[in-house]
C-alpha positions as CSV (number, residue, x, y, z in Angstrom):
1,X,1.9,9.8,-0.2
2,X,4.0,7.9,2.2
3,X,5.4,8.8,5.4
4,X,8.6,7.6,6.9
5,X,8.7,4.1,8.3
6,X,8.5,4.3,12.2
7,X,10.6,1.9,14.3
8,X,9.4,-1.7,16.0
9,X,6.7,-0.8,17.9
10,X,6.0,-3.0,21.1
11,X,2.7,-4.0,22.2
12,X,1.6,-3.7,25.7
13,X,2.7,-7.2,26.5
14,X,6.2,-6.9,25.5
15,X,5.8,-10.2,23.7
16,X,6.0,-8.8,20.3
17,X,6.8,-5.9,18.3
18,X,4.9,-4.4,15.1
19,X,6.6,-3.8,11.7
20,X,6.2,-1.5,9.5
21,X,7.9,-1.0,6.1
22,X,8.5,0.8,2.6
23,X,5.3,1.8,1.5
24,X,3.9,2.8,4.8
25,X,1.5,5.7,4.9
26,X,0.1,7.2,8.5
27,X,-3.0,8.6,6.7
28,X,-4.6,5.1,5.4
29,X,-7.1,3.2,7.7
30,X,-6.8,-0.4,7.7
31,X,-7.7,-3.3,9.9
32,X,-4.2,-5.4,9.4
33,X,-0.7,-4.4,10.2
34,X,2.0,-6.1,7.6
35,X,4.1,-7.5,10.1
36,X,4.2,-8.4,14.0
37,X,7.6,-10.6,15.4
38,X,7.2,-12.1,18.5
39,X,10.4,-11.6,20.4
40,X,12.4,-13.5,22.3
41,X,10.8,-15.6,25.1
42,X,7.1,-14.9,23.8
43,X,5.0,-18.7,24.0
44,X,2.9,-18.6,21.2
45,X,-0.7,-19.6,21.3
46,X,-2.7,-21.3,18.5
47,X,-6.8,-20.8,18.4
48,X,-9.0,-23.0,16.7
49,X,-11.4,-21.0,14.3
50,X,-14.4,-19.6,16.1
51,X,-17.4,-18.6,14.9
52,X,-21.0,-17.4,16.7
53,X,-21.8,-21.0,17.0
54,X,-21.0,-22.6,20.5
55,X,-17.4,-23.5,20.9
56,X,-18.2,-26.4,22.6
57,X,-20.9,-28.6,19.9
58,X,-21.5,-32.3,19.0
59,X,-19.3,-33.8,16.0
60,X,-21.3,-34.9,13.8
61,X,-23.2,-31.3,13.9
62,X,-27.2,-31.3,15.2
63,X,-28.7,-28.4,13.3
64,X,-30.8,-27.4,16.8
65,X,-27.4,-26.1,18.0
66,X,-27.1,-23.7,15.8
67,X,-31.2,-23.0,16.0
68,X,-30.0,-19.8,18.8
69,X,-27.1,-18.4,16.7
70,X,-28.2,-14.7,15.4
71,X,-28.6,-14.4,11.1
72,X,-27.3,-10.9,11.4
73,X,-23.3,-10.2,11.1
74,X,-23.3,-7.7,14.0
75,X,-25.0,-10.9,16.1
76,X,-22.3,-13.3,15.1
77,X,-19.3,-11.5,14.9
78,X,-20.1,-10.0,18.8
79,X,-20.5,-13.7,19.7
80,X,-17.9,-14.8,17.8
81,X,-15.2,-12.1,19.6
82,X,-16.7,-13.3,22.9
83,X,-15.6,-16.4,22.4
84,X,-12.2,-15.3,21.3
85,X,-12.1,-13.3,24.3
86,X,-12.7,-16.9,26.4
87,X,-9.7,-19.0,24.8
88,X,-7.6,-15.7,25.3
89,X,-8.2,-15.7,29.0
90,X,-8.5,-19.8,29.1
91,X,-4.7,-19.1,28.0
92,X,-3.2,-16.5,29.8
93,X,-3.5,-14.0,26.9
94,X,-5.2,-10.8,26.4
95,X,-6.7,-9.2,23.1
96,X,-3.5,-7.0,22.3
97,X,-1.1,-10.6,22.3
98,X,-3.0,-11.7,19.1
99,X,-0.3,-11.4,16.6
100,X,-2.5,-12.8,14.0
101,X,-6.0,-13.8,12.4
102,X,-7.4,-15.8,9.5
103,X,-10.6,-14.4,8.5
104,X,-13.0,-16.7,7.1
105,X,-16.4,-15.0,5.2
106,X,-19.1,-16.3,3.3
107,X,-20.3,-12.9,1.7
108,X,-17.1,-10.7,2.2
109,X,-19.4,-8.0,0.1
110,X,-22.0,-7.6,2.8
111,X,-20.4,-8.2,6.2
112,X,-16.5,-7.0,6.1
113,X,-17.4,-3.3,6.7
114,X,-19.6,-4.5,9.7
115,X,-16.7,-7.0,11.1
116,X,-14.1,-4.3,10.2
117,X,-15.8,-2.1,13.1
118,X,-16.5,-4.4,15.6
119,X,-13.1,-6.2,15.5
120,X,-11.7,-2.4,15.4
121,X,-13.8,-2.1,18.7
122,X,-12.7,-5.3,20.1
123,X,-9.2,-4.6,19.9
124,X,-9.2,-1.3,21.0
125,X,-6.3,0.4,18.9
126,X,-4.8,-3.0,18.9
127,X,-4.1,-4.1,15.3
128,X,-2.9,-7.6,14.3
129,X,-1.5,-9.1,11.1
130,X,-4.7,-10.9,8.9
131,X,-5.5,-12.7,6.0
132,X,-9.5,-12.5,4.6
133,X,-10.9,-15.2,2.9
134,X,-14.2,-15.7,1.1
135,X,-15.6,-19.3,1.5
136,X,-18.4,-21.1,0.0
137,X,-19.6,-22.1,3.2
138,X,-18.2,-22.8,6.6
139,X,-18.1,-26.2,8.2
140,X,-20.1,-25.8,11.2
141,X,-23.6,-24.6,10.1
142,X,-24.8,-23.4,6.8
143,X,-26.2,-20.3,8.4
144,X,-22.7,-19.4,9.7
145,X,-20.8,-16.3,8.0
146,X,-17.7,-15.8,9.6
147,X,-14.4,-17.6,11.5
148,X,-11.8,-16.7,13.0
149,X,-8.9,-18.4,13.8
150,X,-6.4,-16.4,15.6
151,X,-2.4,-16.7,17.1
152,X,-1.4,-14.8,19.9
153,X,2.4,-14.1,21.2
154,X,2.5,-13.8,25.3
155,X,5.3,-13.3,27.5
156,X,7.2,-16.6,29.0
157,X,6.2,-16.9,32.4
């Protein structure tokens, strides 16, 4: 059953506006939103995918870097959104300005429910446009299981 299609909804920022459209049902559950336009004025920030790894880490990669990272989901993906939370602030933004993630998993099976939550958590009510992926493995570290690279929409100072 659908319900009707509310209007543009603001976030708190002002800096862009969530879309809904045909098909839109209040009753379903989901971690994405179809749309978000920034709107006029917004600067839009670009974040590098992040992962529980160090942001900061030598190129070419020394496996003792990684040696600390937690095995479990729930351990990576808290890191991983703390680090999200540090480029946010680094650029002026908050967690409701993310207009957008790429989701990158290498068991999407096992760990989306657990990333679903937290990342529901993290944004408190805040829900941004995304697109999931399931990867062989990621770049970084073999042990790795998510990144997340993510666009936010601010206000123009």
């Amino acid at each position: 059953m659908t319900s009707a299609v509310p209007q543009p909804q603001s976030v708190p920022s002002g800096a862009s506006e969530v879309i809904h459209h045909e098909g839109y049902d209040e009753a379903i559950r989901s971690p994405f939103v179809p749309v978000i336009r920034s709107v006029s004025g917004a600067r839009l920030v670009f974040i590098s995918g992040v992962t529980g790894a160090p942001v900061y880490h030598d190129h070419p990669h020394v496996a003792e870097v990684f040696d600390a990272v937690p095995r479990d989901i729930d351990g990576q993906v808290h890191n991983l959104f703390e680090h999200l939370d540090q480029a946010l602030r680094a650029a002026g933004a908050e967690r409701s300005d993310v207009v957008s993630l790429t989701r990158f998993f290498t068991n999407v099976e096992d760990d989306q429910d657990v990333v679903n939550r937290v990342q529901g958590e993290w944004f408190g009510g805040h829900i941004p446009t995304s697109a999931t992926v399931e990867v062989t493995r990621l770049a970084t570290d073999a042990r790795l299981r998510l990144e997340i690279q993510a666009i936010a929409a601010v206000p123009a100072d």
